[in-house]
N, C-alpha and C positions, 0 to 999 in steps of 0.2 A: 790897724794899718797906719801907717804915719808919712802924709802925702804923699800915698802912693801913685794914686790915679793921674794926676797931672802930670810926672814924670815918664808915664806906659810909651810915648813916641819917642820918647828919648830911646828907651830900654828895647824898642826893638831894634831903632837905627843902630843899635850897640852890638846887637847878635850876627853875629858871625855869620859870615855868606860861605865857608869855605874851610876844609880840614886846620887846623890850629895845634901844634903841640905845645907842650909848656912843660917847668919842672918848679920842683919846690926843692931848695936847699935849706938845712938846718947848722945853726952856728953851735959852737960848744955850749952854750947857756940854753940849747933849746928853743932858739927862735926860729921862726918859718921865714920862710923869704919863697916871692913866685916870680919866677921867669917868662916870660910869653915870648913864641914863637924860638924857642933854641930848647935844646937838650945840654945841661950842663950837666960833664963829668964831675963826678962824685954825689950826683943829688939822690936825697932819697927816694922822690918819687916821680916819676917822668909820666907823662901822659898824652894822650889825643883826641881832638873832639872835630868833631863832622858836624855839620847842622844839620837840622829836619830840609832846609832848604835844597840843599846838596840831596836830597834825599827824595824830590819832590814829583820827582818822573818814577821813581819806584816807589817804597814800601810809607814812606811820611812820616819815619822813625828818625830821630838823630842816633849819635853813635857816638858813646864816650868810652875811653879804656884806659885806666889808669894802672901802673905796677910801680910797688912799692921796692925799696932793697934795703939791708940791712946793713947797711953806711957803720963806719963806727965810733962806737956810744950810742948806736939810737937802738933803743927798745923794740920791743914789737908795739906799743903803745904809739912810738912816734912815728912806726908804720902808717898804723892806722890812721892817723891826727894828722899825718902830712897826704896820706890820701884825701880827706875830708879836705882840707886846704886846697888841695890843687882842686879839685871838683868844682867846688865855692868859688877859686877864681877865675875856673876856666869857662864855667855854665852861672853867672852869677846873672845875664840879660834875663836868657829864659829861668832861673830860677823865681826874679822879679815876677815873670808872667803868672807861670806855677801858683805862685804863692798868692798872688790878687785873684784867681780863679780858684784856687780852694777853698782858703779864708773866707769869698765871697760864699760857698758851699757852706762852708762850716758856721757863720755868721746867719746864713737862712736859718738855720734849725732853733733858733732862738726869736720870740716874740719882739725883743727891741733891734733884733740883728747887730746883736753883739755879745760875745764870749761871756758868760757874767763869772766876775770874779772868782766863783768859790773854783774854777777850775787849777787855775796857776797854782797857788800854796798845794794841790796834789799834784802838778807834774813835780815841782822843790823835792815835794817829800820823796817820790819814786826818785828820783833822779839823785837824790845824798843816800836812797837804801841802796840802790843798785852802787853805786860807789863805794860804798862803807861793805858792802859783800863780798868786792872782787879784792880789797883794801885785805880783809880778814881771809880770803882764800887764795892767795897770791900763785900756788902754783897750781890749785885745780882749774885744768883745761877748758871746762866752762864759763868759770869767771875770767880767766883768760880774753876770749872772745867775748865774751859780753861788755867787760871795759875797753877792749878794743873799740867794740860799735860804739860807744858811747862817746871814745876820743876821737872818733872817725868824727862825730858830730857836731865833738867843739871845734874842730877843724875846718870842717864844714861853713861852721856859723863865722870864725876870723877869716877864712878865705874870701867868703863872699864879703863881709863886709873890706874887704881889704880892696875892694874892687867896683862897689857898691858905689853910688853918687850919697852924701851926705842927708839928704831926703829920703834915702831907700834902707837906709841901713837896720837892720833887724836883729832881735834879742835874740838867745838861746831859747827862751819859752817858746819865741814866735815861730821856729825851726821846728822846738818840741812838737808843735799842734801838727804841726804838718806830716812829720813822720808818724801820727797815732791818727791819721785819716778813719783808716779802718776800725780801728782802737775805740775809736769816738763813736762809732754804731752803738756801742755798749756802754759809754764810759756816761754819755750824755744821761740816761735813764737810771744808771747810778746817784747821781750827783743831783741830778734833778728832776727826782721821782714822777712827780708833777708832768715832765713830760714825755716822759715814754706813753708811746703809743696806747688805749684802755681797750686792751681787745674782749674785756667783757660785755661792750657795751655800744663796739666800733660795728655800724653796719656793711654789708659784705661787701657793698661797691668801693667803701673805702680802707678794707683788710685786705682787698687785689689790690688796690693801690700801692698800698705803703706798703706789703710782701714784695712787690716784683720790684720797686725801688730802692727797697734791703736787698733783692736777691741778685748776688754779686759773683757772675761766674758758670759757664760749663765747663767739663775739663773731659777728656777722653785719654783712656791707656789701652794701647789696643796691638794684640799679636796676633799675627797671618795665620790661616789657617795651616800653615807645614810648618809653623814654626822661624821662616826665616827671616822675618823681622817684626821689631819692635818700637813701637811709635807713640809718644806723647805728647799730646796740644791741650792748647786753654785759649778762651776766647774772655775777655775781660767783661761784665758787665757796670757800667758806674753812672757817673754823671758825663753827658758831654760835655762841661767844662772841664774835662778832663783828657784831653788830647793834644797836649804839647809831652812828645813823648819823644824818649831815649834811649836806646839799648846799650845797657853798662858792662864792664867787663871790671874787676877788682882783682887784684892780684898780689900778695904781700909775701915774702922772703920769711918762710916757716916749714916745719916739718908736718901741721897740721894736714887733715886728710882733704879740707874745703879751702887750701890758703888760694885758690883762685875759684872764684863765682862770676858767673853769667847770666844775666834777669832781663826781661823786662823791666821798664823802670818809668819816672818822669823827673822830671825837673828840680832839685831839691834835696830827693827822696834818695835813703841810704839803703831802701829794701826795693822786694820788686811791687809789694800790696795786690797784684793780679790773684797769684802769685805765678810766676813762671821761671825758674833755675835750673841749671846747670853746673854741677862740682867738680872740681879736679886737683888731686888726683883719685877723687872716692867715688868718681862716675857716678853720683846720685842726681836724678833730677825728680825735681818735685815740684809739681802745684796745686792750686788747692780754688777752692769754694767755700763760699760763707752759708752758714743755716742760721736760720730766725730762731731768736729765745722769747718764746711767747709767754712763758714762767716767771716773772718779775719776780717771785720771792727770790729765785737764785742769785740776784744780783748782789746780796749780801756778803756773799763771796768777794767779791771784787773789791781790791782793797789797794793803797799803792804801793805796798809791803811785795810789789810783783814785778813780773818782766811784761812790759808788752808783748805782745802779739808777734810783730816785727822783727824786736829786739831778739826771744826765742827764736824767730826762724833763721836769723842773721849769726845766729849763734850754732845753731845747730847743723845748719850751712857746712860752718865751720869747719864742727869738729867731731861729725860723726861719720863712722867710714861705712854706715849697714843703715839699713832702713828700720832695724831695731831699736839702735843706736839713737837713730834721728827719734823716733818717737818717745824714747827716755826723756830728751834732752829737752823738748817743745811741754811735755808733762810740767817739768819743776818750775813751779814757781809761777802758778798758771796766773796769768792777770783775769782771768774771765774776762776778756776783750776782745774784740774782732773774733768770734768764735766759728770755726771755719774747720771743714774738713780737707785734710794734706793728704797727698799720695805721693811716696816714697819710692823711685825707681831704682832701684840698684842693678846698675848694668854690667855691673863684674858677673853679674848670677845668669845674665844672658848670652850665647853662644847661635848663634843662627845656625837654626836646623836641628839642632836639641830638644827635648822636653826640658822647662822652667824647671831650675831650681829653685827651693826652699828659699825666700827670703828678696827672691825680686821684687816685688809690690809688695810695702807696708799702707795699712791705711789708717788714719787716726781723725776723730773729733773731737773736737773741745765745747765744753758749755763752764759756766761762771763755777768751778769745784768738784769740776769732773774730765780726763781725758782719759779717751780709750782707745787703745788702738789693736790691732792684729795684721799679721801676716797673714794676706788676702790671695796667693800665687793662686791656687786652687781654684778660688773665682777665675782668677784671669787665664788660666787654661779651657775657659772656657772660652774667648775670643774677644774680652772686652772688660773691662772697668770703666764707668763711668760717673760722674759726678754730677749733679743738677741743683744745689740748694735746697735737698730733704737728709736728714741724718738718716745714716743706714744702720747704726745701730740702735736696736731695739730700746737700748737706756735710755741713752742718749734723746731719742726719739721723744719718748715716754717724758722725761725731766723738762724736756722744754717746751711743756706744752700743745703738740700737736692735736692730740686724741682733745685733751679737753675744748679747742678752740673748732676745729671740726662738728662736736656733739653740738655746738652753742646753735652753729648753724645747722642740725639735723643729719650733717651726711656720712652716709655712711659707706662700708668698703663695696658695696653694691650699688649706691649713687651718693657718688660725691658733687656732682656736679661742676659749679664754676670751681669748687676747692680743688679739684684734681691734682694742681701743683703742688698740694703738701702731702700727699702719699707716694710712698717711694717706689713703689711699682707701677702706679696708674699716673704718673702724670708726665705732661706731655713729653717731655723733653727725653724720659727713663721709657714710652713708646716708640719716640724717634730712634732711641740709639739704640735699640734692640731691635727693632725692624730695618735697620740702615748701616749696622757697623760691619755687616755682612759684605756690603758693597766695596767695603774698602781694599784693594790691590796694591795699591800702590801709595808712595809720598804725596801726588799731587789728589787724588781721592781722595785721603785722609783729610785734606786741609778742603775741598771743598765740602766734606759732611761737617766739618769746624765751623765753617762759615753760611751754613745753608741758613736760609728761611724764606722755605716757599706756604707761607699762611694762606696764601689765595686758590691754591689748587691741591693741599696736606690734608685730608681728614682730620691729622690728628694736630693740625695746624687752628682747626677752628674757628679760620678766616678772621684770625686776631695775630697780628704781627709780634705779640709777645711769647707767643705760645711756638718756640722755633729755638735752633739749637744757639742762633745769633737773633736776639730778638732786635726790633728795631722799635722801640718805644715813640720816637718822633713819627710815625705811621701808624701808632693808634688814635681810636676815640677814646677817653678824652688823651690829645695828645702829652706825650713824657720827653724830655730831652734827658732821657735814662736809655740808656740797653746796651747791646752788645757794640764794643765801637775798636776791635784787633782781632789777631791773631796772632799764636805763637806755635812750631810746631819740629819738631823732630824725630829722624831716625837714630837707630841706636849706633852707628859712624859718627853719626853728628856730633851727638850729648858726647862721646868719647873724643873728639876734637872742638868742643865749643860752638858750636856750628847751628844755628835756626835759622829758619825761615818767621820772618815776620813782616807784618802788613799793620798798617793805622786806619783806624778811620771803622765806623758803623758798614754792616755788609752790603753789597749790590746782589748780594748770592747769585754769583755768574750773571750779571747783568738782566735779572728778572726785576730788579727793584729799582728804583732812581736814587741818586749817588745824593748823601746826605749835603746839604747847602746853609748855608748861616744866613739868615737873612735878618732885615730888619728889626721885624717883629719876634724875632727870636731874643733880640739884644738881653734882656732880662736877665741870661743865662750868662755871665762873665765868660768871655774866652778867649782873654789876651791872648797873643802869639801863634791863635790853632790859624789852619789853611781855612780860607773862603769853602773851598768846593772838597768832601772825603770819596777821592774815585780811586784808590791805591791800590798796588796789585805789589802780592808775596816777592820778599827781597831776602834774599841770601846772607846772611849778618855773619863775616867771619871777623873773627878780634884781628886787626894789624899788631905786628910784630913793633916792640917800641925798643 
């Protein structure tokens, strides 16, 4: 970071109290130019951003939307790269915040609290393979969107600096780190064997630990018992310095099936990393959870001859029209990084009041040399799919260590005990949603079984605030400024018009719990730009018309 912290009051006096539009023009040589507060005719990408401020009696999301057009001369390339730009210059205060609060994330996980070198020369290298791939594949549709993401980023990086005070201004690397957040779960243990977690030898109090602090995400897909609707949510689990948040809208002038996407998102970041999307015109929404890889030999796989995590999903976004489709596209080229299980909606396959067809729900996991996925419909004819951070396939399961790290500790599928959370049927979270997905009637039902954690009176809550479908880490012993801290959530009208409901901020599960508060003693935990007090109640997020 390169004097950052002494500029932070500057950088929020700088953030926007109030909606902002802006455009970015491109000259014949291909230079960017940003405009604030006007829409100029002919620009390629026009945009609007709202603050979390504006935002602060409802949901404590911001709300950005950008749409590209295909001006002429400009590529789809310059699409993307004039998107990046205008973002960069529109969100460059809170991207400042963002990025001193990750970084500060990113920076703990190291003994001297700081990045050590050998990481940069591997993003160089991923980042000249991914170039020199799409360079050599010019009109395969993957590589397509994949150099798009990547010039969305350099875009990203000149806008913000174009905008930036001369103390703030940041490299392409320092972007890089930020969009492989999740990336870095795995990528750390790679690179620096030495510190991934020795679950050979780690005693149990501190393998709950570091598990529920990996474990990143519930997700729920869930159909009415007659069939007339269809509903998708995820509740993010991460660090709370991780709540200066955005809900983006992207949009770019293409024939492709995903040329416009809708995410959650933060500050910075070109994906949504929860994950939580929306496609159009391919109606797919998809999100996803992370699984533990307790199997350190796999890591060998992970090489930067690869796509991120992100960069895959950004890609696949894109350009796949089937939940098939999607899972091909996330397979190639696997980085073994942020290794995470996706659920694929395709809502062309839904009709309210039908039985599902074939190909609604795809679901897939990734481990470091292995993805799998299947058409899951048939599960979900049964009223529910759900996700909790255990892999549901058997391999997958098997590969990454579970059975072995279970035996170390004795337990077995008769008493597992405190390990309950790594078996896929007995723990807690896959007892909650199978005793409680039943309850669900309606839209607003759905998002309060999203947001529950009643620990103190749940059996299967086990008077541990982690053990809940939005856990609340800062309410355990010992306490975590880790756990559930949103929501996102839709019906199948929605996803088909861009349309969620989303909320910020750690649960009150209907006002049983007291509303997360920053205080003092907390400061340890960087959190530029986040609200004093998380008391937010579900906001309606439709894209404005630009």
């Amino acid at each position: 970071m390169r004097g950052i912290s002494a500029i932070l009051v500057a950088a929020a006096a700088a953030v926007a109290s109030a909606t902002t539009i802006g455009s970015v023009t491109m000259d014949s040589s291909g230079n960017l130019a940003f405009h604030s507060g006007v829409k100029v005719a002919g620009a390629i990408a026009v945009g609007s951003f709202t603050d979390q401020e504006e935002n602060a009696k409802a949901s404590g999301f911001g709300q950005l939307t950008i749409k590209a057009t295909a001006v002429p001369q400009a590529t789809l390339n310059d699409q993307f790269r004039a998107m990046g730009y205008l973002e960069g210059a529109m969100t460059h205060a809170r991207m400042l915040q963002h990025y001193t609060n990750i970084k500060s994330w990113i920076d703990g996980n190291f003994a001297n609290h700081t990045v050590p070198p050998a990481f940069e020369p591997w993003f160089k290298t991923q980042d000249a393979w991914v170039r020199s791939q799409a360079a050599a594949n010019p009109s395969d549709p993957r590589w397509q969107a994949m150099i798009g993401v990547v010039s969305q980023l350099d875009g990203l990086v000149d806008g913000y600096n174009s905008q930036a005070a001369p103390a703030d201004q940041l490299t392409l690397y320092d972007w890089q780190l930020l969009q492989a957040t999740g990336d870095l779960f795995d990528l750390i243990p790679r690179i620096m064997p030495k510190m991934a977690p020795d679950w050979d030898t780690m005693p149990l109090h501190e393998v709950l630990a570091t598990v529920r602090n990996n474990s990143h995400c519930s997700a729920l897909i869930k159909v009415l018992g007659d069939m007339s609707e269809l509903y998708m949510s995820h509740v993010a689990w991460f660090s709370y310095g991780s709540m200066v948040r955005i809900y983006k809208s992207y949009e770019v002038d293409s024939g492709f099936p995903g040329t416009h996407t809708a995410f959650s998102s933060y500050p910075g970041l070109l994906s949504s990393l929860d994950d939580f999307y929306m496609n159009s015109p391919s109606q797919l929404g998809m999100v996803q959870t992370t699984n533990n890889v307790f199997n350190k030999a796999l890591y060998v796989h992970v090489t930067p001859q690869s796509l991120w995590a992100w960069q895959r999903v950004r890609g696949a976004n894109f350009v796949a029209n089937s939940g098939k489709d999607w899972v091909d596209i996330i397979r190639a080229d696997n980085s073994g990084t942020y290794n995470n299980a996706y659920m694929t909606v395709d809502y062309k396959q839904f009709t309210a009041g039908q039985a599902l067809r074939n190909g609604t729900l795809w679901y897939s996991e990734q481990i470091p040399g292995l993805v799998m996925g299947a058409d899951v419909t048939d599960y979900l004819v049964k009223g529910y799919w759900a996700s909790y951070n255990v892999p549901y396939f058997q391999e997958i399961y098997q590969r990454s260590g579970y059975p072995e790290l279970l035996a170390r500790f004795g337990a077995t599928a008769g008493n597992l005990g405190q390990l309950s959370g790594l078996n896929y049927q007995m723990a807690p979270r896959a007892q909650i949603f199978r005793r409680d997905n039943g309850k669900v009637v309606d839209l607003d039902s759905f998002k309060d079984l999203m947001r529950s954690n009643n620990y103190k009176t749940d059996p299967y809550g086990h008077n541990n605030p982690w053990d809940a479908i939005c856990s609340r880490g800062d309410l355990a012993t010992p306490q975590s400024l880790n756990g559930c801290y949103d929501g996102k959530a839709a019906d199948s009208g929605m996803v088909r018009s861009m349309v969620a409901d989303i909320v910020n901020g750690p649960t009150t599960s209907g006002g049983t719990l007291p509303p997360f508060k920053w205080t003092p003693a907390l400061n340890a935990t960087k959190h530029e730009g986040e609200f004093e007090v998380f008391d937010f109640d579900w906001q309606r997020m439709v894209i404005p018309s630009l």
